[in-house]
MARPA-800654 format. One record per residue: residue number from 1; residue in one letter; x, y, z of N, C-alpha, C in turn. Coordinates in nm, 4 decimals. Each point is the difference from the previous one (the first is absolute). Last residue first. Layout:
BEGIN
> pos | code | n_u | n_v | n_w | ca_u | ca_v | ca_w | c_u | c_v | c_w
> NUM | A | X | Y | Z | X | Y | Z | X | Y | Z
...
This chain:
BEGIN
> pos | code | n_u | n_v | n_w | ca_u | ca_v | ca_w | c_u | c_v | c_w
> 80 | X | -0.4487 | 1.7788 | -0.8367 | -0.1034 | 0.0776 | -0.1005 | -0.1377 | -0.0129 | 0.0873
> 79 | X | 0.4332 | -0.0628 | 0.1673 | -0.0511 | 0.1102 | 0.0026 | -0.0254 | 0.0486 | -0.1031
> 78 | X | 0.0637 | -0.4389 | 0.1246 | -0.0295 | 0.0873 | 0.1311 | 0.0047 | 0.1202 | -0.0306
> 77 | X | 0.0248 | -0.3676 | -0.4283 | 0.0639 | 0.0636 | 0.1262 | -0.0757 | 0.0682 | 0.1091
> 76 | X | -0.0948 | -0.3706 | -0.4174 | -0.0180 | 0.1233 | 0.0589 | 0.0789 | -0.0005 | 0.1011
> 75 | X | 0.0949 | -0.3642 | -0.2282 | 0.0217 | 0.0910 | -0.0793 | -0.0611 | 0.1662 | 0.0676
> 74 | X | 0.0369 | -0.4751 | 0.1926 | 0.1314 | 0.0538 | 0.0087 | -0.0380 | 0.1659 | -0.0882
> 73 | X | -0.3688 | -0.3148 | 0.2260 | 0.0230 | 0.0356 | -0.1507 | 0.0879 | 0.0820 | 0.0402
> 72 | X | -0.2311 | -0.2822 | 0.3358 | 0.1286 | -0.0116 | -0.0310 | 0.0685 | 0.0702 | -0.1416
> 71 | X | -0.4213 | 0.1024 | 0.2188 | -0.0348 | -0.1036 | -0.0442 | 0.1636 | -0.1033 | -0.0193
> 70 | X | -0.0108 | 0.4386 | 0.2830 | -0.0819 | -0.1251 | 0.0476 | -0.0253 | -0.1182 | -0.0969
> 69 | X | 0.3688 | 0.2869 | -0.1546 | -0.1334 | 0.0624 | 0.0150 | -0.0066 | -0.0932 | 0.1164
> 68 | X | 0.5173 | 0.1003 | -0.1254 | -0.1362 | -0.0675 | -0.0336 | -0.1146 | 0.0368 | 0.0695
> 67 | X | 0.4191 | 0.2271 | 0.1006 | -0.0707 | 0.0453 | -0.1355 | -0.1061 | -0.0759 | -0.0338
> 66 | X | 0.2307 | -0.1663 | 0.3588 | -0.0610 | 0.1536 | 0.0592 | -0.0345 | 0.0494 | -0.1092
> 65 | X | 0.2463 | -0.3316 | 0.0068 | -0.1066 | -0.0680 | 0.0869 | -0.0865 | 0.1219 | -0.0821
> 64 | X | 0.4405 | 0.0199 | -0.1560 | -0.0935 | -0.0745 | -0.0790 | -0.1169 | -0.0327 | 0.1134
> 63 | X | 0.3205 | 0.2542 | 0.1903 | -0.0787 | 0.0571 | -0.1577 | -0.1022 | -0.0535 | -0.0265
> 62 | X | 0.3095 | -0.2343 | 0.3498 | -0.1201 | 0.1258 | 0.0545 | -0.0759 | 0.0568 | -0.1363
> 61 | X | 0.3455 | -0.2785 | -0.1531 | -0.1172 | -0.0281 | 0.1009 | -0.0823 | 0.0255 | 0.0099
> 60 | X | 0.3779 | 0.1599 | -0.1105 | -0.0357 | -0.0046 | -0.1181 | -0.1663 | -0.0715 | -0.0066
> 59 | X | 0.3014 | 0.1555 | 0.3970 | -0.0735 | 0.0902 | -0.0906 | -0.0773 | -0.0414 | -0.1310
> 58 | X | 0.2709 | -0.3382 | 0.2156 | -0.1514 | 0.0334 | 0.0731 | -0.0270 | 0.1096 | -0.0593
> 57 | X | 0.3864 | -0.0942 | -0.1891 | -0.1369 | -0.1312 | -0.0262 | -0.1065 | 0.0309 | 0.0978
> 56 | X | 0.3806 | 0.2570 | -0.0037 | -0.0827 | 0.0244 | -0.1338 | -0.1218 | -0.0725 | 0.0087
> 55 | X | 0.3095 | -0.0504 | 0.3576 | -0.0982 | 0.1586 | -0.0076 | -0.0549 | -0.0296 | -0.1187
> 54 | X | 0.2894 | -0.3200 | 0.1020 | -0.0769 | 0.0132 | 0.0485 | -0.1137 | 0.0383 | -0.0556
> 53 | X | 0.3590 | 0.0944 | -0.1396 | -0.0236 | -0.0832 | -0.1084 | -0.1309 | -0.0121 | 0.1144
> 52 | X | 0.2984 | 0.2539 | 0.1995 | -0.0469 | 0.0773 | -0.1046 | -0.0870 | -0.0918 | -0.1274
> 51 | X | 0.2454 | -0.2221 | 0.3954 | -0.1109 | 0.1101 | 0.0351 | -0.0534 | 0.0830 | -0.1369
> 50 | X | 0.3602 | -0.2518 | -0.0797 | -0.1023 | -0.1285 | 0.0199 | -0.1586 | 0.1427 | 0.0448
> 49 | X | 0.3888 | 0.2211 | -0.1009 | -0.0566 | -0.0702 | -0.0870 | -0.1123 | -0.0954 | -0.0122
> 48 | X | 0.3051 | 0.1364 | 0.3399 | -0.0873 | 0.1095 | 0.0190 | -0.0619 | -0.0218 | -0.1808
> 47 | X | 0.1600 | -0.3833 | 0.3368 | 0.0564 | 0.0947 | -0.0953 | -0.0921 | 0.0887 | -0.0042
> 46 | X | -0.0130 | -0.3175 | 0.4060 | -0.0504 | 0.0237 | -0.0878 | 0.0864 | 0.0904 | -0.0933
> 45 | X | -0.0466 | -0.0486 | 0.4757 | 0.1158 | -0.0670 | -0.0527 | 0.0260 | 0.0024 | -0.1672
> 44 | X | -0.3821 | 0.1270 | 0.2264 | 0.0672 | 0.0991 | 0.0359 | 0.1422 | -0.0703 | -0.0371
> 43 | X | -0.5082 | -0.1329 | 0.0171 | 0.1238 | -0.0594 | -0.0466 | 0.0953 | 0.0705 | 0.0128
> 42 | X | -0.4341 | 0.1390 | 0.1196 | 0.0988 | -0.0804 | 0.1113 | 0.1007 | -0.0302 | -0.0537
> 41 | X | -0.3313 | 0.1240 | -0.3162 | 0.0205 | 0.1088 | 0.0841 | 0.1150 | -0.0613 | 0.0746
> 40 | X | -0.0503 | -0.3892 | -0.3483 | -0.0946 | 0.0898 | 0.1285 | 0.0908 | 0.1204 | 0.0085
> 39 | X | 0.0883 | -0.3912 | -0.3713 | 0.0429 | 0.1197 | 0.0706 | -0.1143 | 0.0421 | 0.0546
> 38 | X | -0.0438 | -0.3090 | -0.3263 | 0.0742 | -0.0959 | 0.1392 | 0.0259 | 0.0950 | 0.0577
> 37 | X | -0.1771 | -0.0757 | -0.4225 | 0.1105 | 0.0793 | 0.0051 | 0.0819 | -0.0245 | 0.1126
> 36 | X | -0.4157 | -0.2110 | -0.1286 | 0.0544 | -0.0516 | -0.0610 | 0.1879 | 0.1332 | 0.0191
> 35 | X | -0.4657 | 0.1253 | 0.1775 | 0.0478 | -0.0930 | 0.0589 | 0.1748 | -0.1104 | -0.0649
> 34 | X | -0.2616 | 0.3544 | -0.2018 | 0.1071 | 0.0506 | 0.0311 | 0.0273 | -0.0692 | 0.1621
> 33 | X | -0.2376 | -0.1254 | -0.3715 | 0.1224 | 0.0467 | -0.0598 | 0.1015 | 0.0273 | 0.1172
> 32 | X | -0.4695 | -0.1322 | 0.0643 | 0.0753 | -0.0807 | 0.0062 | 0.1357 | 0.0221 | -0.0864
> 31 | X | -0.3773 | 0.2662 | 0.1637 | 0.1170 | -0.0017 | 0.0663 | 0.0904 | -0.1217 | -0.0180
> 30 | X | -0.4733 | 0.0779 | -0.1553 | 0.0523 | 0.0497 | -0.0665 | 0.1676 | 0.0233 | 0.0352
> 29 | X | -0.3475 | -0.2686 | 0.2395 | 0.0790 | -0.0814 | -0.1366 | 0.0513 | 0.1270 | -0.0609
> 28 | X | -0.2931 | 0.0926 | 0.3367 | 0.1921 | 0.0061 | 0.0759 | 0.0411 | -0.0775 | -0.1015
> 27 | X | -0.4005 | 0.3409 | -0.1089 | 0.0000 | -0.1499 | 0.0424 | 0.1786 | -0.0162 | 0.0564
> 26 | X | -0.2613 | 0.4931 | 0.0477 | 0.1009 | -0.0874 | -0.1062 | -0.0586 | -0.1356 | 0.0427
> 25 | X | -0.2962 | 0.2551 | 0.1903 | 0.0605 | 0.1312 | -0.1298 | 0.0994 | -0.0601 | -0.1013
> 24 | X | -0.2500 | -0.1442 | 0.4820 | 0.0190 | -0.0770 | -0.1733 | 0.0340 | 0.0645 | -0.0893
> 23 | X | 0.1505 | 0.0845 | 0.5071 | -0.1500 | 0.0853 | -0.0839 | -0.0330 | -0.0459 | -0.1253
> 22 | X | 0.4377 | -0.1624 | 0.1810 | -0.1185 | -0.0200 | 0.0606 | -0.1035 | 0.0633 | 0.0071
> 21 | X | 0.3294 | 0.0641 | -0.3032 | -0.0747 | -0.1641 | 0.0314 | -0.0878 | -0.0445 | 0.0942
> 20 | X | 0.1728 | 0.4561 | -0.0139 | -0.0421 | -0.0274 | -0.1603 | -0.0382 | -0.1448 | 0.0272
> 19 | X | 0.2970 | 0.1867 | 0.3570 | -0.1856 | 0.0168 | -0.0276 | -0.0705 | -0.0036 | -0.1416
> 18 | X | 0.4531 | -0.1820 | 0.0011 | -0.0515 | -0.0476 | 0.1103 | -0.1386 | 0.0521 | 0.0455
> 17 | X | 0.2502 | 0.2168 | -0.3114 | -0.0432 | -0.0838 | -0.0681 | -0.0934 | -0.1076 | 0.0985
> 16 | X | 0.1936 | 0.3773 | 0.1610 | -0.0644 | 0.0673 | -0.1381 | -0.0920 | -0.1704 | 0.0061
> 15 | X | 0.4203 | -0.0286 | 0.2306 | -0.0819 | 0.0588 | 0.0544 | -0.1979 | 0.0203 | -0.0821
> 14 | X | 0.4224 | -0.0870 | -0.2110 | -0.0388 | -0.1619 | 0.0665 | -0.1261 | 0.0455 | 0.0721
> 13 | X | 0.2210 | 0.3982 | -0.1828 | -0.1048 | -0.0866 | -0.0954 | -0.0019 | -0.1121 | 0.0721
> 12 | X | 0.3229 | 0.2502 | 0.2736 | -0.1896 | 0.0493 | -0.0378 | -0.1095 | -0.0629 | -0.0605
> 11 | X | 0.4518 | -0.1504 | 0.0379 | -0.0726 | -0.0409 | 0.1424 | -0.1385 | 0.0672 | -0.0183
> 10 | X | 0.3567 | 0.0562 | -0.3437 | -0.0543 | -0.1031 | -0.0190 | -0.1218 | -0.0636 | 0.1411
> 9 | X | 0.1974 | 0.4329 | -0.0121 | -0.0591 | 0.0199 | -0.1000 | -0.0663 | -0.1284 | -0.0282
> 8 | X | 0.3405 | -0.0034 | 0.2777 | -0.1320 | 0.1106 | 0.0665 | -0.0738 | -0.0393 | -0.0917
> 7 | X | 0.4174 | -0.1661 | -0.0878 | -0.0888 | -0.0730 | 0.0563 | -0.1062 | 0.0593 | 0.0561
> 6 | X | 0.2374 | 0.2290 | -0.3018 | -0.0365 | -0.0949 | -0.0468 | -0.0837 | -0.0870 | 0.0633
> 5 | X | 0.2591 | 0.3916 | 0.1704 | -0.1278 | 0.0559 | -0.0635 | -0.1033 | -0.1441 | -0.0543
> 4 | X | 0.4293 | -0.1308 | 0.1544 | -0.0931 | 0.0388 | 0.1140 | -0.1006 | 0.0730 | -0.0174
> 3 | X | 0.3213 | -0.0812 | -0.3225 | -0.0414 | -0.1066 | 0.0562 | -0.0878 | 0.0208 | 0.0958
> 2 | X | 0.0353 | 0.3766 | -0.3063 | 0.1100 | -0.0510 | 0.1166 | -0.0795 | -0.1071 | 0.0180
> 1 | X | -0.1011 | 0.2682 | -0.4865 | -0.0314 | -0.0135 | 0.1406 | 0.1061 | -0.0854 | 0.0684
């Protein structure tokens, strides 16, 4: 992908993730990886690495909210 596929892609999941916290779906302690990266959507000055390292950590995120149950049990998924 083009840097600019990168920052789309990274503006969606912030997106994603931003109604995920605020519908309790995620807690916002799970963003502390990718607070620790320092790159926003906006960063645009940014390497297209930093964006792509981004992306993982909120996708990796978004997953992990969204496969746990209500009780927090990581092991069932959403589509059992």
């Amino acid at each position: 992908m083009r840097k600019k596929e990168h920052i789309y892609t990274h503006a969606l999941l912030a997106e994603v993730t931003r109604y995920l916290i605020e519908n309790d779906t995620m807690s916002a302690e799970m963003l502390s990886a990718y607070d620790a990266v320092e790159t926003r959507p906006a960063s645009i000055h940014k390497s297209k690495q930093n964006h792509r390292e981004a992306i993982m950590i909120l996708s990796s995120a978004i997953e992990s909210s969204l496969t746990e149950d209500h009780t927090g049990n990581p092991e069932q998924s959403l589509n059992r």
